[in-house]
matplotlib code that plots the C-alpha trace (Angstrom):
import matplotlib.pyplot as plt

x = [99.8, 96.4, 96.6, 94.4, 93.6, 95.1, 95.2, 97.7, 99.4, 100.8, 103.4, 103.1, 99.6, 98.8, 95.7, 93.0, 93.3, 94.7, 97.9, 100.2, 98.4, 99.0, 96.8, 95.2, 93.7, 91.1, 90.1, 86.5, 83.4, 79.9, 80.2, 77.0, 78.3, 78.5, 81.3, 81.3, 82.2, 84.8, 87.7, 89.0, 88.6, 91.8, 92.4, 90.1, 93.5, 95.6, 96.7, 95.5, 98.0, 97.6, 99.8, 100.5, 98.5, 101.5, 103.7, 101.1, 101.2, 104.8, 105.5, 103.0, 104.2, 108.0, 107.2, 108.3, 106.0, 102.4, 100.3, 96.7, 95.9, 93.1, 91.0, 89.8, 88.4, 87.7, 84.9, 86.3, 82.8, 82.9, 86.2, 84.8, 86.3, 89.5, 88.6, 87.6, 90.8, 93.5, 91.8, 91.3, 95.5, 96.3, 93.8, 94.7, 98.0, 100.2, 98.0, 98.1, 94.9, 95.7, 93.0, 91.5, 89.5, 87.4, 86.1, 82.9, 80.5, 77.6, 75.5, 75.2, 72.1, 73.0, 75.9, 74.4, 75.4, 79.4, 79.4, 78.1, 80.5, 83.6, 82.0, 84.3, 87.3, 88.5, 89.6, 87.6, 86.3, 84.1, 83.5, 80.0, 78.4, 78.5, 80.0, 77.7, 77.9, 77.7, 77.7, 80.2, 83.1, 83.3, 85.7, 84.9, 86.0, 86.2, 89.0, 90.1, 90.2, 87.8, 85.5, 83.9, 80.2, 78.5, 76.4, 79.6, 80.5, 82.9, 81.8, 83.5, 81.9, 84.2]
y = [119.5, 118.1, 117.8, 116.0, 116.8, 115.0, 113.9, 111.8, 109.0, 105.1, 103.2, 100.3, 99.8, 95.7, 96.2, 97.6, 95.1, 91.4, 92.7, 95.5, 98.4, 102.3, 103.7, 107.2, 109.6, 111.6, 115.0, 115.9, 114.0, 115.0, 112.8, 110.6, 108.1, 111.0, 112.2, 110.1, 107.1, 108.2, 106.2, 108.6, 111.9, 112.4, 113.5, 116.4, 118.2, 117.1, 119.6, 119.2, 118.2, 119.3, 117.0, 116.6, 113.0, 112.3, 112.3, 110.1, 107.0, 107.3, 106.6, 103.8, 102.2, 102.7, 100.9, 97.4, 96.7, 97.5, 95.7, 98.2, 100.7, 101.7, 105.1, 106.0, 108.2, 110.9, 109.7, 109.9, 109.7, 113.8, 114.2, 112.3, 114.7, 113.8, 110.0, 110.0, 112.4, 110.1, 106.7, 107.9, 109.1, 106.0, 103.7, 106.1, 107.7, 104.9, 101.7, 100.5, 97.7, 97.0, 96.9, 100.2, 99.7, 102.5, 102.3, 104.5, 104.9, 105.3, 102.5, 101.9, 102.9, 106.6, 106.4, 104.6, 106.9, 107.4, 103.7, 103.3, 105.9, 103.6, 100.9, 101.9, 101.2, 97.8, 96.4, 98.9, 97.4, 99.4, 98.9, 100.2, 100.9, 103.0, 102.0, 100.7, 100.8, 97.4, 94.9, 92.3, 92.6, 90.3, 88.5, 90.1, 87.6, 90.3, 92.7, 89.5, 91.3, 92.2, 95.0, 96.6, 95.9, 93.1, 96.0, 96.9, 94.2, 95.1, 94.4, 93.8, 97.0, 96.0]
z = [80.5, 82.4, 86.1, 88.4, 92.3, 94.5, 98.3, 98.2, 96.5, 97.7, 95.4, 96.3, 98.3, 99.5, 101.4, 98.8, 96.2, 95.6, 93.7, 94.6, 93.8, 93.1, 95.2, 94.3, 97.2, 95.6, 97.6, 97.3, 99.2, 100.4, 103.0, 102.5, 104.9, 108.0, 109.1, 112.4, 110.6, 108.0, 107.6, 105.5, 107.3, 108.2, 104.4, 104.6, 106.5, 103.8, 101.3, 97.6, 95.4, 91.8, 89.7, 85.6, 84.7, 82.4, 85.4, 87.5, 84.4, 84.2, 87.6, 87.8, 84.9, 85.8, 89.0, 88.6, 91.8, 91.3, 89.3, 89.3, 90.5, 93.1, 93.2, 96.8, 99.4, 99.9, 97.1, 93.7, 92.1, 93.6, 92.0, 88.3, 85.6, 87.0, 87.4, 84.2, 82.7, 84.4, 83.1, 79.2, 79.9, 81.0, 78.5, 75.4, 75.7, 77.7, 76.4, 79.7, 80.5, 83.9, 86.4, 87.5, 91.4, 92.3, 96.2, 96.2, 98.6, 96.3, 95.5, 92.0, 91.2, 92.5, 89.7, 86.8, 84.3, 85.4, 85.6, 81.9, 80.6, 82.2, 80.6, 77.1, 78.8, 79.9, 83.6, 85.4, 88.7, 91.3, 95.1, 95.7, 98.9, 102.3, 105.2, 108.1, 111.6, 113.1, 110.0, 109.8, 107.8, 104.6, 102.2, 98.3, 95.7, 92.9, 95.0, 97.4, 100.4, 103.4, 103.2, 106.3, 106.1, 104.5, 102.3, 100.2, 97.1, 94.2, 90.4, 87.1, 85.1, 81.8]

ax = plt.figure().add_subplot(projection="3d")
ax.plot(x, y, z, "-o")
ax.set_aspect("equal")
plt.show()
């Protein structure tokens, strides 16, 4: 059975995304943004948690709650074989096409080619962008919530 790295993992998440969300910690980062500005740090001291996909789609689909699910920090652009694993599992296996969020703090052009690979499967949306120090938060229509610096924008990739 195919497992994925974990940090952690929210039922029922209403912050990241418009809907009620599973949210999915991934555990790996090179920590572009600095450490001194992490939101997400506190994760690094979280123990790994290697767990079956399978049993991942099962319990978001059994979840009469959540309506998409969202991908974040650490980065899970540094975590991508298992990004990519748990999305074909859940496109493939359980025909679920419910919207997929991925927070990154890449920029897009530093990810081109993972973003043109999720391009074959459908409802795949990506935050891009680092947080920075001293920009004003903003309202993103695509996610419908507000996102720390007015550098970061979430796109439609499929």
């Amino acid at each position: 059975m195919s497992k994925i790295t974990l940090k952690g993992i929210i039922d029922e998440d209403f912050v990241n995304y418009r809907v009620p969300s599973m949210t999915l910690m991934f555990p790996y980062c090179s920590f572009k943004c600095g450490t001194n500005y992490c939101q997400n740090w506190s994760l690094t001291r979280e123990e790994d948690i290697r767990i079956p996909v399978d049993k991942i789609c099962e319990r978001y689909i059994n979840n009469p709650i959540s309506e998409a699910i969202v991908f974040q920090g650490l980065e899970p652009f540094d975590s991508y074989n298992d990004v990519y694993k748990f999305i074909s599992t859940l496109r493939n296996k359980y025909h679920c096409m419910d919207n997929i969020v991925i927070y990154t703090g890449f920029d897009k052009d530093e990810i081109v080619d993972k973003v043109e690979e999720l391009k074959i499967f459908k409802n795949i949306i990506i935050k891009f962008g680092r947080y920075i120090p001293g920009q004003d938060a903003h309202y993103d229509d695509v996610l419908g919530v507000k996102l720390s610096s007015n550098n970061q924008y979430a796109e439609r990739i499929s």
